[in-house]
N, C-alpha and C positions, 0 to 999 in steps of 0.2 A: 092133792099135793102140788103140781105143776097144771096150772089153768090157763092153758094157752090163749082161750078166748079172753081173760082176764087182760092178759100182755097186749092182744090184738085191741081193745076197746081202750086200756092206756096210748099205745100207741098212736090211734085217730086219733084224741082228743088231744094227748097233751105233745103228739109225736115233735111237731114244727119249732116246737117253745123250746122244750126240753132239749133238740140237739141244738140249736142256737145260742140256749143258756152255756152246753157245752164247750160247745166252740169259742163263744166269747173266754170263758173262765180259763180252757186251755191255750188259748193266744196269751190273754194278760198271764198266764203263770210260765210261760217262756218269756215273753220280754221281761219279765221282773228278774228270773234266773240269768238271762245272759246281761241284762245289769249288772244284775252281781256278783256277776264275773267276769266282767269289765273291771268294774270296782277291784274286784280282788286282785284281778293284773295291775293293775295301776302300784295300790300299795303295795305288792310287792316288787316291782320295780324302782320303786321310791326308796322302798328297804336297805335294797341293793346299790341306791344312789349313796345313798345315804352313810353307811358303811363305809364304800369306798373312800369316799369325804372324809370319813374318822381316819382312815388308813394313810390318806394323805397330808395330813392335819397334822400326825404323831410323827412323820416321818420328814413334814416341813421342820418342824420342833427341833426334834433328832440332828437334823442337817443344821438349825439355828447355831445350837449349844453347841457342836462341834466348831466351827466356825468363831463361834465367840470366846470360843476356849484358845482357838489358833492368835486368836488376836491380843488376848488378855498373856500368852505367854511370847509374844513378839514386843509388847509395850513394856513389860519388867526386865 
């Protein structure tokens, strides 16, 4: 069932390869994750730029029309 000798004769032969493979594959899959979570902060900060823009956008507007209203009933 469990052939310890088995694991000990994998491990000489293929021991050096195998945790190097490792260690490469778990480096590259944290730098890929904390890209992408870079990345994911970014746009959402852009989101929230973003937004905000709409909110001052509508509220430039708002302030326009009023203003233009004051003016259209100052000239009649």
């Amino acid at each position: 069932m469990f052939d310890l000798n088995l694991y000990i004769e994998l491990a000489k032969t293929f021991g050096f390869g195998l945790a190097q493979t490792g260690l490469v594959v778990f480096l590259l899959w944290k730098i890929a994750t904390n890209h992408l979570k870079h990345i994911s902060d970014d746009i959402r900060e852009l989101k929230d730029n973003v937004n905000l823009l709409s909110v001052n956008v509508t509220t430039n507007i708002t302030e326009i029309k009023e203003r233009l209203a004051k003016v259209e009933g100052q000239l009649e």
